[in-house]
RODO-2510 file (C-alpha; in nm, 4 decimals, decimal comma):
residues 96
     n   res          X          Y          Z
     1     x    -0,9286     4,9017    -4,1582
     2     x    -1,0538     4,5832    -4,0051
     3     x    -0,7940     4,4172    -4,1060
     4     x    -0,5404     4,6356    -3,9934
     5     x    -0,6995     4,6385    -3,6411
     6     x    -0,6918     4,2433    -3,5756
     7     x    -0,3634     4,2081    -3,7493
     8     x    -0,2409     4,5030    -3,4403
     9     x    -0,4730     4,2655    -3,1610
    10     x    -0,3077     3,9461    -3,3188
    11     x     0,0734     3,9412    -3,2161
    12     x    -0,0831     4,1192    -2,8236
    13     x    -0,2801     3,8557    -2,8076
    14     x    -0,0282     3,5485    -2,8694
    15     x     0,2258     3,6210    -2,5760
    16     x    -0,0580     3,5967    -2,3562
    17     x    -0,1820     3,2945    -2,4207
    18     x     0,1356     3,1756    -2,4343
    19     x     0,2659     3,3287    -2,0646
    20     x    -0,0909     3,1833    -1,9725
    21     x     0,0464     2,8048    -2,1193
    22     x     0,3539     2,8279    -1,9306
    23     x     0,2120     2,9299    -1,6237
    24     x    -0,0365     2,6283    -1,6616
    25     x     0,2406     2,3826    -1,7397
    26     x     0,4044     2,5325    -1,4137
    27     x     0,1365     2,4738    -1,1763
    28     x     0,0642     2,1517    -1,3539
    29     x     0,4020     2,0662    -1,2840
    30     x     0,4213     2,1808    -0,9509
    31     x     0,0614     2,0059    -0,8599
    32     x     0,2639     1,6566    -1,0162
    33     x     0,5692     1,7310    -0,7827
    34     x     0,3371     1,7420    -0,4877
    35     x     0,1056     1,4794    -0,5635
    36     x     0,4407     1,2584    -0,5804
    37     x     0,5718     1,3632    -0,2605
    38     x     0,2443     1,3114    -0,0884
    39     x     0,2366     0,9740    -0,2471
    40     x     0,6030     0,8692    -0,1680
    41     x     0,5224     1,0111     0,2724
    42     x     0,1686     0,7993     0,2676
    43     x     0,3957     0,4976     0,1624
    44     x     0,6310     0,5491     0,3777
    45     x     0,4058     0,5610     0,6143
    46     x     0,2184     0,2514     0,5100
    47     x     0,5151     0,0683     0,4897
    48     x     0,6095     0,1392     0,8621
    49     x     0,2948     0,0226     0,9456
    50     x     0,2745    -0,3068     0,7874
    51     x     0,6555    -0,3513     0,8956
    52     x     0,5384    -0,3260     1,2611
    53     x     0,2217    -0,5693     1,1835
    54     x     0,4611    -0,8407     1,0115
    55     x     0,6788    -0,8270     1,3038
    56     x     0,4398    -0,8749     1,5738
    57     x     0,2413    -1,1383     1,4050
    58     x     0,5845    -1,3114     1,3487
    59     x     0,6502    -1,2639     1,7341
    60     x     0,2584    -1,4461     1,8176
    61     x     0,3926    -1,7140     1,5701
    62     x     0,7237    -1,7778     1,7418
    63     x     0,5628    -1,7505     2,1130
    64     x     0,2761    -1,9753     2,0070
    65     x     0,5378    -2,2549     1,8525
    66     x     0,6946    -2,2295     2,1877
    67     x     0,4143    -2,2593     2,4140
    68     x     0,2876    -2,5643     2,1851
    69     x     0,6114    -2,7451     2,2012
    70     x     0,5997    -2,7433     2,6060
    71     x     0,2489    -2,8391     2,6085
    72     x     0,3894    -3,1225     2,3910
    73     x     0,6754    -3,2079     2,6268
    74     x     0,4428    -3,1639     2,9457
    75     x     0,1690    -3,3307     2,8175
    76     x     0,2448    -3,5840     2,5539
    77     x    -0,0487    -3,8378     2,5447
    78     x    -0,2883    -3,5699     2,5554
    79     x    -0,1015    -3,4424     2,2279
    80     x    -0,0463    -3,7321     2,0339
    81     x    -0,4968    -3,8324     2,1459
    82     x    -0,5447    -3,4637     2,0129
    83     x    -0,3291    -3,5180     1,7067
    84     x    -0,5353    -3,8538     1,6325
    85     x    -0,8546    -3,6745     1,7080
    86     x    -0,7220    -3,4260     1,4818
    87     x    -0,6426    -3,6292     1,2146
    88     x    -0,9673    -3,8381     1,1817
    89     x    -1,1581    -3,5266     1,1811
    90     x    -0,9563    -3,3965     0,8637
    91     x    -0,9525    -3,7559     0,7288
    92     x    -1,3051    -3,8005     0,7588
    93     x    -1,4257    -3,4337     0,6515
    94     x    -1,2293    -3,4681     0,3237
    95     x    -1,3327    -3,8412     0,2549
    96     x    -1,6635    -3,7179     0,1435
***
């Protein structure tokens, strides 16, 4: 009689677990989905970000060229003293 009673509990029991599998693989799926598409916005977002940094350091870089290449043509013998000064600093720092 015991076996008779497990072998009835046995084939109840199996659909169960496996509605209870599926609906795991679902919401495991589902949690994947959204942990991608969270992923792919803070990217996007990142990426709009650093966009907007590389573009305004590239703007300093391009104003400060131009501002040292009028210094250059208003002042040039205080460049090419500073470039000399320059130089022998850098020439003797990496001499020793």
């Amino acid at each position: 009689m015991a076996n008779e009673n497990q072998v009835g509990q046995g084939p109840a029991v199996r659909p169960q677990a496996q509605e209870k599998a599926e609906s795991g693989a679902t919401h495991a799926g589902k949690a994947a989905e959204d942990l991608r598409s969270a992923a792919g916005a803070m990217t996007d977002e990142y990426l709009g970000r650093a966009e907007g940094i590389w573009d305004d350091a590239r703007d300093r870089v391009r104003s400060f060229q131009g501002d040292s290449e009028q210094y250059v043509r208003e002042n040039p013998t205080k460049a090419v003293f500073a470039a000399l000064g320059a130089g022998f600093l850098l020439g003797f720092t990496f001499r020793r």
